[in-house]
Every structure is written in structure tokens, then in C-alpha cells.
KESELO-76466 format. One record per atom (N, C-alpha, C): residue in three letters; x, y, z. Coordinates in steps of 0.1 Angstrom, whole numbers, padded with zeros to 4 digits, always signed. Each point is the difference from the previous one (the first is absolute). Example, Ala and Ser with C-alpha at 12.3 -4.5 7.8 and 13.67 -1.06 7.14 Angstrom:
% KESELO-76466
ala+0132-0057+0078 ala-0009+0012+0000 ala+0009+0012+0000 ser-0004+0011-0007 ser+0009+0011+0000 ser-0008+0011+0008 
This chain:
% KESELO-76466
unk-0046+0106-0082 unk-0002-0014+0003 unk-0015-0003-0001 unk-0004-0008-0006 unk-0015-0005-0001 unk+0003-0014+0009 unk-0013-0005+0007 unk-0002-0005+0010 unk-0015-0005-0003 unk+0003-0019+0006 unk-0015+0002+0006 unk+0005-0020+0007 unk-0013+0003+0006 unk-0001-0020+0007 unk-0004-0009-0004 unk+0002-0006+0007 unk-0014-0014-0001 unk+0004-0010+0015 unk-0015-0003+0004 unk-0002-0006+0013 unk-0006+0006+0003 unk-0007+0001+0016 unk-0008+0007+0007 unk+0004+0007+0016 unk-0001+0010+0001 unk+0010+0006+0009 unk-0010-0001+0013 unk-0007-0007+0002 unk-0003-0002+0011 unk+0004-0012+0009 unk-0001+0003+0014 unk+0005-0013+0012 unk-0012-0008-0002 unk-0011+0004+0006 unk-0009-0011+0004 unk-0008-0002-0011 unk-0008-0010+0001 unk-0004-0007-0013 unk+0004+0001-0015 unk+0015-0001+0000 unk-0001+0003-0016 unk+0004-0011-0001 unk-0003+0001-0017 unk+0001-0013-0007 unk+0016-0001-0005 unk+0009+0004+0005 unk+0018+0003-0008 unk+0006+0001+0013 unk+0009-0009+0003 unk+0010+0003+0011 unk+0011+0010-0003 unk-0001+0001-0012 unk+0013+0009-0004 unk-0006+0013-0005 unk+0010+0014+0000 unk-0007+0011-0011 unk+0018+0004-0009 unk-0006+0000-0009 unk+0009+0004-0013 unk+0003+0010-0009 unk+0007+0011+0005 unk-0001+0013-0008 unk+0016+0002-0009 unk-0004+0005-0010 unk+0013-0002-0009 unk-0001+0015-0009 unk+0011+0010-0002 unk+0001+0012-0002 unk+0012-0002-0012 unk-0004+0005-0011 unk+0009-0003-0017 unk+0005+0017+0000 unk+0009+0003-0001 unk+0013+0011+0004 unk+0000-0002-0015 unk-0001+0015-0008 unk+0006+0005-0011 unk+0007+0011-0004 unk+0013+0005-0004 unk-0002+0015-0001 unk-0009+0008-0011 unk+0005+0007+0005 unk-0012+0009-0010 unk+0011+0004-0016 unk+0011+0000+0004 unk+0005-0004-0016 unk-0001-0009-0008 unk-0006-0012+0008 unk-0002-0009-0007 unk-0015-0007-0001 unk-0006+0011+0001 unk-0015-0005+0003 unk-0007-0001-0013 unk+0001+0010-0011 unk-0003-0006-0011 unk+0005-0013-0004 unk+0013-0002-0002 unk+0003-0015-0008 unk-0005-0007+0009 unk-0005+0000+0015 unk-0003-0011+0007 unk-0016-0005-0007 unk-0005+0014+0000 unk-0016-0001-0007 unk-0001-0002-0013 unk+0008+0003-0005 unk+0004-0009-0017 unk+0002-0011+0000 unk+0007-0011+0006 unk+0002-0009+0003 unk-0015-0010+0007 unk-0002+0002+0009 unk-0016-0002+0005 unk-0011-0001-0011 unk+0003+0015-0009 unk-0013-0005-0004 unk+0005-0010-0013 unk+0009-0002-0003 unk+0005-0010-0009 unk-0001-0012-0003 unk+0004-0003+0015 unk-0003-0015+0006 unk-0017-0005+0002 unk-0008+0014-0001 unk-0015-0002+0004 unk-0006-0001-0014 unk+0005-0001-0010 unk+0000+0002-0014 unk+0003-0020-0006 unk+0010-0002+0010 unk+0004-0010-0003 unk-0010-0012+0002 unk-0003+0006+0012 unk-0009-0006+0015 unk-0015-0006-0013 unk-0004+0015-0008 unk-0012-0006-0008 unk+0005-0006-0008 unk+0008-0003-0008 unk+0002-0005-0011 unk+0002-0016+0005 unk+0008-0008+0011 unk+0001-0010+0002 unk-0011-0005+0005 unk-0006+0010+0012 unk-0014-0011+0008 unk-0010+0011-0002 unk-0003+0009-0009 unk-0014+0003-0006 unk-0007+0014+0010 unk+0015+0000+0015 unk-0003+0008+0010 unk-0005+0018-0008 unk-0010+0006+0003 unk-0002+0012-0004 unk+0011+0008+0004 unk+0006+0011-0006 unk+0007+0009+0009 unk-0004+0010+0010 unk-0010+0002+0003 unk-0005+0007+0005 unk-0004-0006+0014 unk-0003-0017+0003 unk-0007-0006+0008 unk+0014+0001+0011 unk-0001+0002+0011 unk+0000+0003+0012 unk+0007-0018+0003 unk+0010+0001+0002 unk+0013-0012+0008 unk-0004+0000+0014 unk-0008-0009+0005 unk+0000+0000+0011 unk+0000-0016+0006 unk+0009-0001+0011 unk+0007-0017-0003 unk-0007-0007+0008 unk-0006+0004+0015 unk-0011-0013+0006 unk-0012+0002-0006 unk-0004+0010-0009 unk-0011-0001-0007 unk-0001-0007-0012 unk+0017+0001-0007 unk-0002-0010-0011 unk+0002-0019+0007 unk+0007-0002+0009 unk-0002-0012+0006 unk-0016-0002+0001 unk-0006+0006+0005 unk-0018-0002+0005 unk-0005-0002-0013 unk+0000+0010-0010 unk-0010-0002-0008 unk+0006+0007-0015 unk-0002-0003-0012 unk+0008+0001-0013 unk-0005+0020-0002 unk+0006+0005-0005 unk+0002+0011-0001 unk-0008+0007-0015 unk+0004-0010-0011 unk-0011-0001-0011 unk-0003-0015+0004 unk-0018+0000-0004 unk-0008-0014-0001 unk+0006-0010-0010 unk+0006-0014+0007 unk+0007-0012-0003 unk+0012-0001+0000 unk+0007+0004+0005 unk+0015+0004+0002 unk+0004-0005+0009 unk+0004-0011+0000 unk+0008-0013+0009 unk+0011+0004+0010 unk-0002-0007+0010 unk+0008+0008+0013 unk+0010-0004-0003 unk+0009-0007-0007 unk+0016-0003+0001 unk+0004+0012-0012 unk-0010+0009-0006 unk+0004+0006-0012 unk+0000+0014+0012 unk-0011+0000+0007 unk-0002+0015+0012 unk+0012+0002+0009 unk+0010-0012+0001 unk+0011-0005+0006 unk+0013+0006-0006 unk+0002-0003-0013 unk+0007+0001-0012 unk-0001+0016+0000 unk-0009+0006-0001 unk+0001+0015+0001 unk+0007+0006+0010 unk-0002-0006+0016 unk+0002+0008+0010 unk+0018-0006+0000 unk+0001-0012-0006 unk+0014-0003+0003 unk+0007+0012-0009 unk-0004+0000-0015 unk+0003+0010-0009 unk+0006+0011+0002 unk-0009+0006+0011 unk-0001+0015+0004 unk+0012-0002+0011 unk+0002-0007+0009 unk+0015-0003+0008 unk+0014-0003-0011 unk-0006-0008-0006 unk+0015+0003-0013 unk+0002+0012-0005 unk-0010+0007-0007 unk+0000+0013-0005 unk+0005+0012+0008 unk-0003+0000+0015 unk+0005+0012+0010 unk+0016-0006+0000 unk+0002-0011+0000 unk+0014-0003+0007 unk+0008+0000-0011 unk+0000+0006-0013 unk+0007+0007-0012 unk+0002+0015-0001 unk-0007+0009+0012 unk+0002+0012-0003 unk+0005+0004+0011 unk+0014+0009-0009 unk+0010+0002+0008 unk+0001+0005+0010 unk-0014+0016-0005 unk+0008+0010+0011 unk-0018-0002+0009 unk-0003-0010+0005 unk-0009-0001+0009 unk+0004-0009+0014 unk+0000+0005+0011 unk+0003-0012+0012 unk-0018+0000+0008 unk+0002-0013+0005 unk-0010-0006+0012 unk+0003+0001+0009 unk-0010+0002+0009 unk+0002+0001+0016 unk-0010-0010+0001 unk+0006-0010+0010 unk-0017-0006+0006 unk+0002-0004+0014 unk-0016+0000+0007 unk+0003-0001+0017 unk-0012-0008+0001 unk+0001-0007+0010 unk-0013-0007+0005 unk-0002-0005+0013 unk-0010-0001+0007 unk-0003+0002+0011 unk-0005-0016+0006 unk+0004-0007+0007 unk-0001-0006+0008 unk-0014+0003+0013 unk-0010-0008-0003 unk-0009+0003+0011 unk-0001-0007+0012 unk+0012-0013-0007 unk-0004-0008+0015 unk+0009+0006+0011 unk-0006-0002+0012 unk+0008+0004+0016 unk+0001+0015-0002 unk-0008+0007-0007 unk-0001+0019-0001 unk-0010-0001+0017 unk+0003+0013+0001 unk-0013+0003+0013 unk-0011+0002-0008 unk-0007+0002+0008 unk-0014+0006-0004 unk-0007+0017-0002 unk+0016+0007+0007 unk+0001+0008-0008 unk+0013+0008-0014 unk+0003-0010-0006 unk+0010-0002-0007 unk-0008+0011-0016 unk+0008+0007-0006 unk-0010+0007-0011 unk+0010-0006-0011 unk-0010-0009-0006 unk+0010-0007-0011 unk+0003+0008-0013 unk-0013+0012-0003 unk+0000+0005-0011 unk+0011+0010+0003 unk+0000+0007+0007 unk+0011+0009+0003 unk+0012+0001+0002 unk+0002-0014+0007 unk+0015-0007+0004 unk+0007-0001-0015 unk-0013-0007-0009 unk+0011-0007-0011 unk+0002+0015-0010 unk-0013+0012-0003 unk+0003+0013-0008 unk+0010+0005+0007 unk+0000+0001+0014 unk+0016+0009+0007 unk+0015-0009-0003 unk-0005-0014-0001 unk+0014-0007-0005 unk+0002+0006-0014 unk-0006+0002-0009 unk-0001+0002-0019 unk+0007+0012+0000 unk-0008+0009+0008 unk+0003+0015-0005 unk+0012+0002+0012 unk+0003-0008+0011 unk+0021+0003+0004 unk+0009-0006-0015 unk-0006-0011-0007 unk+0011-0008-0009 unk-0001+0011-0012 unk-0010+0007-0004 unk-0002+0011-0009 unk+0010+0012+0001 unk+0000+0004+0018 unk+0009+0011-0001 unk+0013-0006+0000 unk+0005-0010+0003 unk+0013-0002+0004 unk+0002+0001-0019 unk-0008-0010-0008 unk+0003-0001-0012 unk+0004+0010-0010 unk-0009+0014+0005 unk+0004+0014-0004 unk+0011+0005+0000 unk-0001-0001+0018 unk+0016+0005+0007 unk+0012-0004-0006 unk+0001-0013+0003 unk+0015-0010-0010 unk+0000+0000-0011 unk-0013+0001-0012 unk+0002-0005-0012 unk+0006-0015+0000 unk-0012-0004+0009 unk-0002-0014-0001 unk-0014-0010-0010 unk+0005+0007-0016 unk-0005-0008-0011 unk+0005+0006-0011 unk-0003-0006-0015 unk+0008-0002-0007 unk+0003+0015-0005 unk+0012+0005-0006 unk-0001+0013-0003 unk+0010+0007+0012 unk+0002-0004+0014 unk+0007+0002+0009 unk-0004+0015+0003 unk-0010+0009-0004 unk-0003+0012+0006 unk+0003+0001+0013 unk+0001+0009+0003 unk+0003+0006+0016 unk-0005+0014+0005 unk-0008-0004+0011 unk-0007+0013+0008 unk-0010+0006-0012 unk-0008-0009-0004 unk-0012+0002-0007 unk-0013+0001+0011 unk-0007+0007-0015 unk-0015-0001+0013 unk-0007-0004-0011 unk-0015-0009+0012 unk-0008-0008-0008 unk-0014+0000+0005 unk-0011-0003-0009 unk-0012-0002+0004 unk-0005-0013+0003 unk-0015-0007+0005 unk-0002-0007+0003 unk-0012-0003-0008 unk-0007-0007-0009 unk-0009-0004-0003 unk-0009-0013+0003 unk-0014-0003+0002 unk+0001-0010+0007 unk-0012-0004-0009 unk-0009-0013+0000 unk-0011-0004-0002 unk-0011+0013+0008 unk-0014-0005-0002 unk-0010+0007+0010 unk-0004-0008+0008 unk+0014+0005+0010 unk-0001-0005+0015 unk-0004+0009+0014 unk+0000+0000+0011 unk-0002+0007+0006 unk+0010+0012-0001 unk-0003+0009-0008 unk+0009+0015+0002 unk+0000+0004+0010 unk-0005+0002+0006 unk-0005+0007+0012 unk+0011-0004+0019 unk+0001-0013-0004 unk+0011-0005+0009 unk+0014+0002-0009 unk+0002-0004-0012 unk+0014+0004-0005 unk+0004+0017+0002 unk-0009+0003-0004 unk+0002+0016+0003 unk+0001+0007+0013 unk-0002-0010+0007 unk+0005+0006+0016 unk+0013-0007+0004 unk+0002-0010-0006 unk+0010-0010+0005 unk+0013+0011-0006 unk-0007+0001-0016 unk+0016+0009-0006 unk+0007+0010+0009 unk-0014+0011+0005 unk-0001+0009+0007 unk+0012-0004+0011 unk-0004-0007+0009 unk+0003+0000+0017 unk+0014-0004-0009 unk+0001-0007-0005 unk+0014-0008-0005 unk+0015+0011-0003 unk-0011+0012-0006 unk+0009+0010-0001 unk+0005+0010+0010 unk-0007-0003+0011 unk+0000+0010+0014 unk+0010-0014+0011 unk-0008-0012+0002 unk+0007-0009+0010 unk+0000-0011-0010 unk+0012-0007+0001 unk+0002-0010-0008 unk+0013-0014+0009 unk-0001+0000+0010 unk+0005-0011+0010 unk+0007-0011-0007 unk+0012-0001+0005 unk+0003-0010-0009 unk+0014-0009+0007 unk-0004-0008+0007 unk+0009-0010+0008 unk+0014+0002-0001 unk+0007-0005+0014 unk+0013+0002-0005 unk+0001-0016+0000 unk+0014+0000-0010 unk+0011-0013+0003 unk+0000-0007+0005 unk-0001-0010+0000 unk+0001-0011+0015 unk+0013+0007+0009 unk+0011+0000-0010 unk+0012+0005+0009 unk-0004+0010+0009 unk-0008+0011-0007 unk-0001+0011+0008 unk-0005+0003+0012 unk-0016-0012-0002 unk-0004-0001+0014 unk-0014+0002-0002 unk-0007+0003+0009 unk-0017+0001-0001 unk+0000+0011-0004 unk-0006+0008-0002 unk-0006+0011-0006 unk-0004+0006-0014 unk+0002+0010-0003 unk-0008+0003-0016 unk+0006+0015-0003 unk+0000+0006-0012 unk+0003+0011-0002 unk-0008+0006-0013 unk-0005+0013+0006 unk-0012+0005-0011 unk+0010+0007-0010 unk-0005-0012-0016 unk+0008+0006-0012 unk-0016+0003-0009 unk-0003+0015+0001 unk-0011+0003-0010 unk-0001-0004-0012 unk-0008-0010-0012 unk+0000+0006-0013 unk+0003+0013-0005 unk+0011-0005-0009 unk+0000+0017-0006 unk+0000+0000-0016 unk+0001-0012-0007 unk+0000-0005-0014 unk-0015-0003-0004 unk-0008-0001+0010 unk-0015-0006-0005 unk-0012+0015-0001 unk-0001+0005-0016 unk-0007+0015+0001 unk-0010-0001-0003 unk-0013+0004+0006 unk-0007+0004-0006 unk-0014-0017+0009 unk-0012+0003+0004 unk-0005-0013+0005 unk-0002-0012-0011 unk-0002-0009-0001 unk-0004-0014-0006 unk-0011+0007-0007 unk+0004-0006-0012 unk-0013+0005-0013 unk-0009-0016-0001 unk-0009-0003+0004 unk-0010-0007-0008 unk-0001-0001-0016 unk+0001-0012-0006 unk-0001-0001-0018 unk-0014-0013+0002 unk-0003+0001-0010 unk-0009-0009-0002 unk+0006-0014-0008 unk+0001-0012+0005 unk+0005-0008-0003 unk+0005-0003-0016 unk-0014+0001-0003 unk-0009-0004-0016 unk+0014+0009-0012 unk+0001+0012+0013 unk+0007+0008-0012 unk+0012+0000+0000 unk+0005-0006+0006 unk+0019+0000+0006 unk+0005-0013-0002 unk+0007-0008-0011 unk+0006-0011+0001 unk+0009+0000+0010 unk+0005+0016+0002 unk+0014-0005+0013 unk-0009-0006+0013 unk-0010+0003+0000 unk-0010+0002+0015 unk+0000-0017-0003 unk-0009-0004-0014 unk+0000-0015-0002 unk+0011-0007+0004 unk+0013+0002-0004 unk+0009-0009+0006 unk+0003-0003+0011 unk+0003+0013+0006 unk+0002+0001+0018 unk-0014-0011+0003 unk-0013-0004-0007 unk-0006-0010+0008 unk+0004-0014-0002 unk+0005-0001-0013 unk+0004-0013-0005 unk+0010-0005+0011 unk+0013+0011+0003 unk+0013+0000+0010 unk-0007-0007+0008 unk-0011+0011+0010 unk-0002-0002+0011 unk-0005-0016+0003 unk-0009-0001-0010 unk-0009-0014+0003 unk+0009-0012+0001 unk+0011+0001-0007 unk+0013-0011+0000 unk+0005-0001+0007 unk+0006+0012+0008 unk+0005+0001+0012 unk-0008-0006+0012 unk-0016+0003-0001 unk-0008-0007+0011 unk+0005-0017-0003 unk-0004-0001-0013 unk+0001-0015-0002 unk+0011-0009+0006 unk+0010+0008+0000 unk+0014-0003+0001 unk+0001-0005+0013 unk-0012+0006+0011 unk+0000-0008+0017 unk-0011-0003+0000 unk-0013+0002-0010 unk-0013-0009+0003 unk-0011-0006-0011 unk+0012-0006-0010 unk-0008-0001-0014 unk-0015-0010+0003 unk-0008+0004-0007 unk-0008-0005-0004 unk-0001-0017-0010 unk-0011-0003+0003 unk+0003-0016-0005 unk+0002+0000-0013 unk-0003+0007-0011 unk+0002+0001-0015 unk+0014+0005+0001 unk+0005+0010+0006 unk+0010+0007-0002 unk+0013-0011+0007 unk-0005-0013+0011 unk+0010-0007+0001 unk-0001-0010-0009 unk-0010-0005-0001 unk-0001-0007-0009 unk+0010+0002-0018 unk-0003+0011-0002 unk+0004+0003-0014 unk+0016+0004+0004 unk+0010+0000+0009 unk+0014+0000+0003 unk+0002+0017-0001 unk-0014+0011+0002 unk+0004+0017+0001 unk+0003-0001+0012 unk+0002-0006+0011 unk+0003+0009+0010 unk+0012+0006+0002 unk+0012+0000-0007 unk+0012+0005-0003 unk+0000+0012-0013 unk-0010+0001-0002 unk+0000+0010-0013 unk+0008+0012+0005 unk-0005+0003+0010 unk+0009+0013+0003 unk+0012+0005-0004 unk+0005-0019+0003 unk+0019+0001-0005 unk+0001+0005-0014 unk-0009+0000-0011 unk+0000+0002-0011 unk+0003+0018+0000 unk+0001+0007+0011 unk+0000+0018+0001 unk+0019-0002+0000 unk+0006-0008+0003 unk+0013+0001+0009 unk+0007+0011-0007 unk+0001+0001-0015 unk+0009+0013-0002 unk-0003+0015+0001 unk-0014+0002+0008 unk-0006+0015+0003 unk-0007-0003+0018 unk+0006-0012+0005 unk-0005+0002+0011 unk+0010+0014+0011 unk-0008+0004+0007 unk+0009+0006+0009 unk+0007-0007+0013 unk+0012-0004-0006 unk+0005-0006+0012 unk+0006+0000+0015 unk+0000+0017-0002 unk+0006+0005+0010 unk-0011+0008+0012 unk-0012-0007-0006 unk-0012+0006+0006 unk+0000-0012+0019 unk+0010-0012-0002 unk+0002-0008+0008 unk+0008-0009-0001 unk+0010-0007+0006 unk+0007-0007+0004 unk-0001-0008+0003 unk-0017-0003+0010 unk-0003-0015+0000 unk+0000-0009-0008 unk-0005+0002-0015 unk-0001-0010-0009 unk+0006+0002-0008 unk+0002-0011-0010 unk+0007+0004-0013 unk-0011+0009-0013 unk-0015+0004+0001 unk-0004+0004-0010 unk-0002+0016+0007 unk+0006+0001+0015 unk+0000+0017+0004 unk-0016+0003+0008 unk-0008-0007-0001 unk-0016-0001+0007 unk+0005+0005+0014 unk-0008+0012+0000 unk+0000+0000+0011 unk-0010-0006+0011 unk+0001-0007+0012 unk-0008-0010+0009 unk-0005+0007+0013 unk-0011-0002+0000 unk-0004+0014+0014 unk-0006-0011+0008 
């Protein structure tokens, strides 16, 4: 699973009421044609809008500012929509996405950790079931992320595999029952963005997903705040029930 966000995971003074992490599930049988595919479309990517292949997809950065000098924002648009059509053609990849609600949190609410411990439960359940395309079962998987704080993912995997609490039922009644990770091996690898188109998309995901509860004025303005819907045939839907696109809401 490659992974990464967008928003800001802090309570007080941040500029985002929401935080947005979104995790792209591939197997590893199919990890070449996925990366054949990728870099295909990034091939495509220069030949229509002049984008280099090598230049780094990054989506509130291409909103802010053009990525090559003179490159018109409805064209910087055009790419990130692109890249949502492009992922939601390949078969054997699913989405997870979670997002965090800051309003009415306490003050000591840990939003970064809430939403990585939501990602990596929807990760192992997705192992466990062979809940994505390909229907595998009782796989094991790694976790790749942006260069984010390793250092808290790597504890979080940790404890996750030793105590892992996990509510019961409404029917059942109050309490919790400790089900360890046992599908998630090995701690969260760090990639560097620049070099990982999977790492690039998971931000494209994620930033859509923010949009999707707190778009910005270009982004409402220009009718993206729904872009997300554009993932629907690789979203993970069984990641939640509350909605119809599977988001999970914290």
C-alpha cells in the first residue's frame, strides 16, 4: 500500500479543518503492469500538455503555481483530473480513503494517528479478506509512504501489532476487543515523492478527497469538488458504509 495526505494535522491554528489520507493497494503480481501503465499515461501526460515526465504531480502545488513556466491553471487541472481517470482504469489497484473531521475534536484528539490507525485497520482487513481486485486471501503486505513522519508510523505499526482495540457492535455493547495486526510486515518504508508515481497519486486521491468536504475557491469554482467520484471503480468501498464512495469519516 503506498500512502500519503493532504491537509494539516493539527487542532489549533491550522489553516484545514479537515485532514485527508488516502492509501492505493496493489498486489505485487500486478505491480509491474500497474507501473507500465503509469508510466504510459505520464508519456501521454507530455505529449498533450508539454508536462516533463520526470516533474513531480503534485496537486495543491499545481493549483498555487504552474509546474513548467506558463502553463494555465485549467490545463494544471486537466492533468490532476487526468490522473483520477487514469487510476480508475486499473484493475487490480483499490483506494482507501479516511478523513478527519477537526471540528468538536478535544484538545487532545491525535488527528495524525487516528486517521494512519484507521488506514492501516482498512489495510489489514483488506489483506485478511482479499478485499481488492484479484480476490487474494490471507496475504501479507507492506506499507510505503511519502517522507512523513516515520518515526510515529513506525511506532504506531509497532503497538498495532501487540494492542490493536477495536470496538464492539452496537448490538454487542460497550467495550473493545484486542485484534493484533498480523498481515501488515515489516515498518512503513519512506519513498521520496519525486520518485514514486504511486506515492504521486495517493496525493492527487488524497487532495480530492479533502476537497470533497472543503474545496477551495478555484476548485469550487471550476465544478472539482466531486472529482473524487471520478476513482468509483477502484474505490474501496467496504472500507465504510457510511457513504457511498467508502471514505472513511473520523
Amino acid at each position: 500500500m503506498y500512502a500519503d495526505e493532504s491537509g494539516d494535522s493539527g487542532l489549533v491554528g491550522s489553516p484545514t479543518p479537515y485532514f485527508a489520507l488516502s492509501g492505493l493497494v496493489v498486489h505485487e503480481s500486478q505491480w509491474r503492469a500497474c507501473v507500465t501503465q503509469l508510466i504510459a499515461f505520464r508519456k501521454t501526460l507530455k505529449a498533450a500538455y508539454g508536462l516533463p515526465q520526470r516533474t513531480e504531480i503534485h496537486a495543491s502545488e499545481y493549483i498555487r503555481r504552474p509546474p513548467v513556466p506558463g502553463m494555465p491553471k485549467h490545463v494544471r487541472m486537466a492533468i490532476l483530473r487526468n490522473m483520477l481517470d487514469e487510476l480508475s482504469t486499473m484493475k487490480f489497484v483499490s483506494v482507501t480513503n479516511v478523513i478527519v473531521s477537526k471540528a468538536g475534536k478535544p484538545a487532545n484528539y491525535d488527528v495524525f494517528g487516528n486517521a494512519w490507525q484507521a488506514l492501516f485497520q482498512r489495510f489489514e482487513n483488506t489483506l485478511k479478506f482479499g478485499n481488492f481486485p484479484g480476490a487474494h486471501r490471507q496475504d501479507h503486505g507492506m506499507i510505503l509512504t511519502d517522507a512523513t513522519n516515520g518515526t510515529m508510523l513506525r511506532k504506531l505499526v509497532r503497538r498495532m501489532s501487540v494492542y490493536n482495540p477495536i470496538p464492539h457492535q452496537q448490538w454487542a455493547g460497550p467495550g473493545a476487543r484486542n485484534i493484533p495486526i498480523l498481515r501488515i510486515i515489516e515498518d512503513p518504508s519512506e519513498r521520496n515523492s519525486n520518485d514514486s508515481y504511486f506515492i504521486q497519486a495517493c496525493d492527487v486521491i488524497a487532495y480530492f478527497v479533502l476537497q470533497s468536504f472543503h474545496p477551495c475557491s478555484y476548485v469550487r469554482r471550476g465544478g472539482a469538488r466531486n472529482y473524487v467520484r471520478r476513482l468509483g471503480p477502484v474505490l474501496n468501498l467496504r472500507a465504510s458504509h457510511a457513504n457511498q464512495l467508502g471514505i472513511v469519516i473520523l
